[in-house]
VEXBA-231735 format. One record per residue (C-alpha): y negated, z, x negated. Coordinates in steps of 0.001 Angstrom, whole numbers, padded with zeros to 6 digits, always signed. Each point is the difference from the previous one (the first is absolute). Example, Ala and Ser with C-alpha at 12.3 -4.5 7.8 and 13.67 -1.06 7.14 Angstrom:
% residues 2
+004500+007800-012300;-003440-000660-001370;
//
This chain:
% residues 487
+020134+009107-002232;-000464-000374-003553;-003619-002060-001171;-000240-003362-001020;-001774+000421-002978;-000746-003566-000745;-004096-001123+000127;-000413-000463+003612;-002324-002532+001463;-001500+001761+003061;-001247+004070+000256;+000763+001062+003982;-003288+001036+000538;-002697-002890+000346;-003504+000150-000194;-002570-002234-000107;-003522-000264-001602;-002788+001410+001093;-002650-000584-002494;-002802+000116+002210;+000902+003945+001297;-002189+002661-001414;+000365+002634+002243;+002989+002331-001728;+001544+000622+003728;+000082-003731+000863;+002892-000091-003063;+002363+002269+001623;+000520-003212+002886;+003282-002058-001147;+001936+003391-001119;+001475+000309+003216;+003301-001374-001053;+000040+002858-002672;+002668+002820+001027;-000870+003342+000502;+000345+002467-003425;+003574+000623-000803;+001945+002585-001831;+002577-002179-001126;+003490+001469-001749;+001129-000114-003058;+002935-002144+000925;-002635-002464+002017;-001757-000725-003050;+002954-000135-002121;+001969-002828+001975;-003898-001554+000120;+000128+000094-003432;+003436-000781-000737;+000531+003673-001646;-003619-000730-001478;+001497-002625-002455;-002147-001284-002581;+000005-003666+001797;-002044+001596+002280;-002482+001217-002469;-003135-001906+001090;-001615-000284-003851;+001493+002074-002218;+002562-002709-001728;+002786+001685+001356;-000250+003516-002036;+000990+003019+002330;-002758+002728-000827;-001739+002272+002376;-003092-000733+002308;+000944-003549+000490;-000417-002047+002564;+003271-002114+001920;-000198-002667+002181;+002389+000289+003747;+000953-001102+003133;+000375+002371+002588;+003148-000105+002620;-002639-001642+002596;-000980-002161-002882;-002891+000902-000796;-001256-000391-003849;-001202+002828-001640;-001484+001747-003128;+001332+003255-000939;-001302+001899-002813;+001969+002724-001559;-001546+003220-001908;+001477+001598-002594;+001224+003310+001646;-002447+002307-002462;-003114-001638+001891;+000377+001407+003468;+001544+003548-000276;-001551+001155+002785;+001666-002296+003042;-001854+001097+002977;-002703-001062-001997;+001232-003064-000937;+000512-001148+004424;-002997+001428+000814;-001637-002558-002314;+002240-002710+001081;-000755+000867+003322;-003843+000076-000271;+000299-003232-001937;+002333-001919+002374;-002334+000596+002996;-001870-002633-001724;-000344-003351+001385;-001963-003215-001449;+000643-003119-000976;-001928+000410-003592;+002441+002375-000237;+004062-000309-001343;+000747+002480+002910;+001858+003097-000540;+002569-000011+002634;+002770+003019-000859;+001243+002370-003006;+002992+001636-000976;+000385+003634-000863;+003710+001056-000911;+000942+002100-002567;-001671-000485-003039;-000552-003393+001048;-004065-001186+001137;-000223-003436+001239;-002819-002023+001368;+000623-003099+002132;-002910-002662+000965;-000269-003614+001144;+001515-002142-002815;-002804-002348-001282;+001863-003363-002151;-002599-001355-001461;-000831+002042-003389;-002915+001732-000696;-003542-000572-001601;+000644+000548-002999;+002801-002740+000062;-002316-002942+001682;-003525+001109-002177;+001624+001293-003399;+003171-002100-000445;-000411-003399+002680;+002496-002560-000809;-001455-003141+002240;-003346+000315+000393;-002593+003090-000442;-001574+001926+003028;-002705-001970+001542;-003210+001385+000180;+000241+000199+004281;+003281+002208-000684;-002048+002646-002542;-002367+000309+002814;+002783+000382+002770;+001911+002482-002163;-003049+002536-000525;-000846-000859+003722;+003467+001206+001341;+000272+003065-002661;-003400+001291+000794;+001305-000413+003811;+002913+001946-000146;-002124+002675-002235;-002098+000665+002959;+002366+000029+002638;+002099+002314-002155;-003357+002208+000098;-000910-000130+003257;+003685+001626+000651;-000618+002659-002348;+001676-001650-003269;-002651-000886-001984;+002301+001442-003441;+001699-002630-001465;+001795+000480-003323;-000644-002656-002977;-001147-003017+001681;+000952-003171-001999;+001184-003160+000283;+003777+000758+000392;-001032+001801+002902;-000885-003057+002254;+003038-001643+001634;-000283-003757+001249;+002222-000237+003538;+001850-003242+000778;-003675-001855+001251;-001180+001047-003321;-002246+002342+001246;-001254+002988-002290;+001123+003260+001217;-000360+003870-001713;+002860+001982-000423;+000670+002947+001876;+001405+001733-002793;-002939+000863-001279;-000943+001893+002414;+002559+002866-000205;-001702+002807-001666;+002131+001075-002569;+000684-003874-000730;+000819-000868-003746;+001823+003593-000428;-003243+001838+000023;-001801-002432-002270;-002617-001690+002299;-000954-002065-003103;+002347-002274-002831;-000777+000667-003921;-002357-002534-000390;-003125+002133-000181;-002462-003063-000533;+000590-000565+003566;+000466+003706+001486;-003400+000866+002217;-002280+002488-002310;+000178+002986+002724;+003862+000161+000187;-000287+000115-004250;-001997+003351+000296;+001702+001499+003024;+003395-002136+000723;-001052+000371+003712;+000044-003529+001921;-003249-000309+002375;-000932-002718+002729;-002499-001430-002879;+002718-000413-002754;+001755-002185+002548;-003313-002406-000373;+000353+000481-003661;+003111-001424+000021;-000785-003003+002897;-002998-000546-003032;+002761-000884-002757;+001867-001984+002738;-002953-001929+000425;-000429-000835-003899;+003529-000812+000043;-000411-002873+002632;-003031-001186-001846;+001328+000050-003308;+003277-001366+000602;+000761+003235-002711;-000001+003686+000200;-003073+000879-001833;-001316+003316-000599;-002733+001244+002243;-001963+001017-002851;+000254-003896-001604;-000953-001610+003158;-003251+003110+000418;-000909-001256-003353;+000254-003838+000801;-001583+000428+003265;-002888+002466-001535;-000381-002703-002560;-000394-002965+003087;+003237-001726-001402;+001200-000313+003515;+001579-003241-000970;+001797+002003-002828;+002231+001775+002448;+000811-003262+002227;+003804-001396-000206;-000465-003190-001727;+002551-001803+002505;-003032+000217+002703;-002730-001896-001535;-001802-002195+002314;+001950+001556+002484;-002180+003017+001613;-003707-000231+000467;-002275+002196-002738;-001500+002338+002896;+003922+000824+001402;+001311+000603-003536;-003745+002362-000519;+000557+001614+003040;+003539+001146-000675;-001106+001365-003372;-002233+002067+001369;+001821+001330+002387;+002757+001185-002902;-002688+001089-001891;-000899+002167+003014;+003685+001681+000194;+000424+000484-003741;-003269+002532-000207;+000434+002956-002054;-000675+002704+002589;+001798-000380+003686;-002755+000318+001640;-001749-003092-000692;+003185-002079+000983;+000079-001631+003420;+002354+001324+002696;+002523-002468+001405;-001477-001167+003100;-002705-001078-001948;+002258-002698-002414;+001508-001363+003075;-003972-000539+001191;-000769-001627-003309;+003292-001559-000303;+000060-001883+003824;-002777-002490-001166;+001738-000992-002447;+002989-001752+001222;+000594-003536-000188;+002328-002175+001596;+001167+002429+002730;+002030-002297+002300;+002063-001575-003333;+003147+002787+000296;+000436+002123-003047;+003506-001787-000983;-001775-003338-000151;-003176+001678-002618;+003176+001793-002127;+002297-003478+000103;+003061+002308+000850;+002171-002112+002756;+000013+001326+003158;+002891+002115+000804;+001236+000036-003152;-000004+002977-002684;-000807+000003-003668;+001951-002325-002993;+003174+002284-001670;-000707+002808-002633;+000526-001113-003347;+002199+001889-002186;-001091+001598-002824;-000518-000733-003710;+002072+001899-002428;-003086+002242-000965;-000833+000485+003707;+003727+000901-000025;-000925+002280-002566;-002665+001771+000917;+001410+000741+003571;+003091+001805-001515;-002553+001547-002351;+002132-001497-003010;-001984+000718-002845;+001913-001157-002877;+000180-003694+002290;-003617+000463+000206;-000608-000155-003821;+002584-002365-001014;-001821-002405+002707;-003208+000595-001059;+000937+000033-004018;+001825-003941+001274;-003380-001432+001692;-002264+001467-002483;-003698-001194+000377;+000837-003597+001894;-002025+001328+002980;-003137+001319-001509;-002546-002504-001376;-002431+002475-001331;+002490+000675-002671;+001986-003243-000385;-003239-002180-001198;-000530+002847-002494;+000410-002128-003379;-001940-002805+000763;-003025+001802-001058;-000643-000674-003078;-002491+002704-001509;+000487+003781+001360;-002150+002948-000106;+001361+003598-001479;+000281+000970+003831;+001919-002390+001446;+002377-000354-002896;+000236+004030+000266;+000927-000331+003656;+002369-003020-000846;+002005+002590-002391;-000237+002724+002890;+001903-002424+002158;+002556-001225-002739;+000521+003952-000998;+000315+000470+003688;+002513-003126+000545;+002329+001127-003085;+000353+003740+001744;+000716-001327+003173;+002627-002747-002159;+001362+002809-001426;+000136+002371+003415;-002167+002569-001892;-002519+000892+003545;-002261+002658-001275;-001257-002419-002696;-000123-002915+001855;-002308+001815+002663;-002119+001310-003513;-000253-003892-000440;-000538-001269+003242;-002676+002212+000754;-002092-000737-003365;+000155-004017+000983;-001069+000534+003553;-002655+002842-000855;-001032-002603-002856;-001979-001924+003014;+000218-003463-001817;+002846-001532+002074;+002143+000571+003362;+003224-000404+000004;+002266+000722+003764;+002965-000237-002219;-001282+002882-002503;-000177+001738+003358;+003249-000679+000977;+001456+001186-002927;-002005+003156-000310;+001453+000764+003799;+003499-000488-001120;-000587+003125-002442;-001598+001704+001961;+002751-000169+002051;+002528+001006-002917;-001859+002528-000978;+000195+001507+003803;-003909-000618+000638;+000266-001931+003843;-003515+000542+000797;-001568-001774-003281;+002643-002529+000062;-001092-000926+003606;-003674-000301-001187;+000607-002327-002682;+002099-001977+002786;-002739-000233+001734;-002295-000825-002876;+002288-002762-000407;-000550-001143+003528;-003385+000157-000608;-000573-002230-002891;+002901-002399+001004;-000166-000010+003795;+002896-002205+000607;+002399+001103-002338;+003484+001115+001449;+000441+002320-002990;-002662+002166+000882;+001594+000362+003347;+003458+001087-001350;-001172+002354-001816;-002069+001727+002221;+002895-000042+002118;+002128+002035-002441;-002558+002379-000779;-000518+000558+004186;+003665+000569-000496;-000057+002887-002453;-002896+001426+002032;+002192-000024+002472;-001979-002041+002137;+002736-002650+001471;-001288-001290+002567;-002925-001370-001757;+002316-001317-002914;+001675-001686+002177;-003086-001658+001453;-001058-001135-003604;+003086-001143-000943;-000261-002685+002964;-003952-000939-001115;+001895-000758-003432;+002376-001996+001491;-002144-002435+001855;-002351-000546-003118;+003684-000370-001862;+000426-003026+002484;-003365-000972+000232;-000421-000674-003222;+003252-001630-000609;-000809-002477+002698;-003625-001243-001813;+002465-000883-002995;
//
């Protein structure tokens, strides 16, 4: 039988909330209903998938790439999630089941189970229960109705730092790059952690994405992932839910280091969390984001500090995250013509788009002359940009990045569009890495500006890193529509 690939309104597998459980074996009650580990065939997952069609994609905007993830229905009906590797990242395949295997014997409900793989051929295939209601970084980054209440932020590090420990007491305690696209919400709106992240050789090898500001220290000097760069990780998670942004560690050490707790705190809360709760959490990411391992707490000890925290534990987590009940998240929307773009890594669309909007986004530059009296510097870092502007006009790269880099090295102003455009030629001039840092820069300085998103997405492209591209590409898209629907 062939999937129906339409958003469904119910996942098979229900379970209900358990706020008040701390004990990491008390979770595994309510997976019962789970069936035993599977190897499915290739021709099971295909009609699941209807041939893996790109409906089925669960996020990706309908691009066929590798690693993605597809959303089926079993014969018995069941809803899955089945995420398929690029062939080059699991050469080895008894090495690739014997993962699967150790992973699948897994059962708890903070976690988005594991329940079969596929090894045929060339082909690697992981299959788990299908969870419909986006992930974290979709409700905290990119919320469309209302932001995460404060009671959610708690429940959500609660349940993460719960299926941490139960994944450690069962001899899992790796998990590769924790972040928020990693937590699932099931159909109660419940947060759950991704099994994928457990596999070993997850992410191709890579245990960690590009974005060094957010990489733990230790797996910078060795590239080895330990039990305390998991609570690294969890740390940046926990900024993330108090931020309502993805800051970088070392920003929020300084703020917190500096008492600015407040600093750091999503403005959408105020007046809605006590001082000591908002303290307390603080600390406790200030705690996972030390320098050395060693002076990070294991994960049975967040889940202690995190338990008397919780508020509101009989009010079910669909009611705190206004999703209703038995009902899965609002349809994609399609994307712009430079999110278009960037995902078929179109430069030449790239730079007539950009060259079309010019500055209209960046109002560090567009209030420029309505100063009346400059200094030397600024008008020398005003020329830098103009010099830089004419190159890129005129499609000559190597200056424009000469130009570019004089204004933003010049100190006096920020621009995210200046950025932008200097990761555009970077990107000509077949530099990926630096045009992915000025993306970010971008990000950075303009934190909700869908540019900065597209083209991080096309330089994740040319690193070859699709699956995160793909993942940008959608946070573009919902500040696209976000931002359309304030105007």
């Amino acid at each position: 039988m062939g999937a129906r690939c339409s958003k469904l309104s119910l996942c098979l597998w229900s379970t209900h909330l358990k706020s008040n459980l701390n004990d990491a074996s008390d979770l595994e009650n309510g997976t019962e209903d789970l069936p035993a580990f599977t190897e499915f065939s290739l021709d099971q997952l295909r009609a699941a998938t209807s041939g893996f069609s790109t409906d089925c994609i669960v996020s990706e905007h309908g691009v066929k790439a590798p690693n993605v993830v597809y959303r089926g229905r079993l014969q018995d009906d069941r809803l899955i999630a089945v995420k398929r590797f690029n062939r080059s990242a699991w050469p080895d395949p008894r090495q690739f089941l014997d993962e699967a295997k150790a992973v699948g014997q897994l059962r708890n409900e903070r976690l988005a189970n594991l329940i079969g793989c596929c090894c045929d051929g060339d082909e690697r295939l992981l299959v788990a229960e299908f969870m419909p209601n986006e992930t974290l970084s979709k409700h905290l980054f990119h919320w469309e109705n209302q932001p995460m209440k404060w009671t959610m932020r708690l429940r959500v590090a609660l349940h993460l730092a719960q299926a941490l420990e139960y994944c450690s007491s069962k001899g899992r305690a790796l998990y590769h790059d924790l972040n928020a696209y990693r937590v699932l919400f099931d159909q109660d709106g419940n947060p759950r952690l991704s099994c994928f992240g457990l596999m070993k050789n997850s992410r191709d090898g890579k245990s960690y994405s590009t974005n060094l500001a957010f990489t733990p220290p230790e797996y910078l000097r060795t590239g080895r992932v330990i039990a305390e760069s998991v609570v690294y990780s969890f740390g940046t998670l926990l900024l993330d839910l108090l931020s309502g942004k993805h800051i970088p560690p070392s920003h929020a050490l300084d703020l917190i280091r500096g008492k600015n707790f407040l600093m750091l705190m999503d403005s959408c809360l105020a007046g809605h969390f006590s001082n000591d709760d908002g303290t307390d959490l603080v600390r406790l990411a200030s705690r996972c984001l030390q320098y050395e391992p060693r002076e990070r707490p294991n994960v049975k000890s967040l889940v202690t500090s995190l338990a008397p925290l919780q508020k509101e534990t009989d009010v079910p987590s669909y009611v705190l995250m206004g999703i209703p009940h038995g009902t899965t998240s609002p349809k994609e929307t399609a994307l712009t013509p430079l999110g278009d773009a960037c995902s078929r890594l179109d430069l030449t669309a790239i730079h007539e788009i950009l060259e079309k909007i010019g500055y209209e986004d960046d109002e560090g530059i567009a209030n420029e002359l309505s100063f009346q009296v400059w200094t030397d510097q600024i008008q020398e870092t005003l020329n830098s940009k103009k010099h830089g502007d004419a190159a890129f006009r005129n499609k000559d790269f190597v200056t424009a990045i000469e130009s570019y880099t004089q204004f933003i090295e010049g100190g006096t102003m920020v621009s995210p569009t200046v950025f932008g455009r200097r990761c555009l030629c970077y990107l000509m001039c077949e530099m990926p890495q630096e045009a992915l840092g000025d993306a970010m820069q971008a990000q950075v300085v303009s934190p909700e500006w869908p540019t900065a998103f597209y083209l991080q997405a096309a330089a994740l492209f040319s690193l070859g890193m699709d699956n995160d591209a793909r993942e940008t590409l959608k946070d573009g898209t919902f500040l696209e529509a976000k931002k359309h629907s304030r105007t």
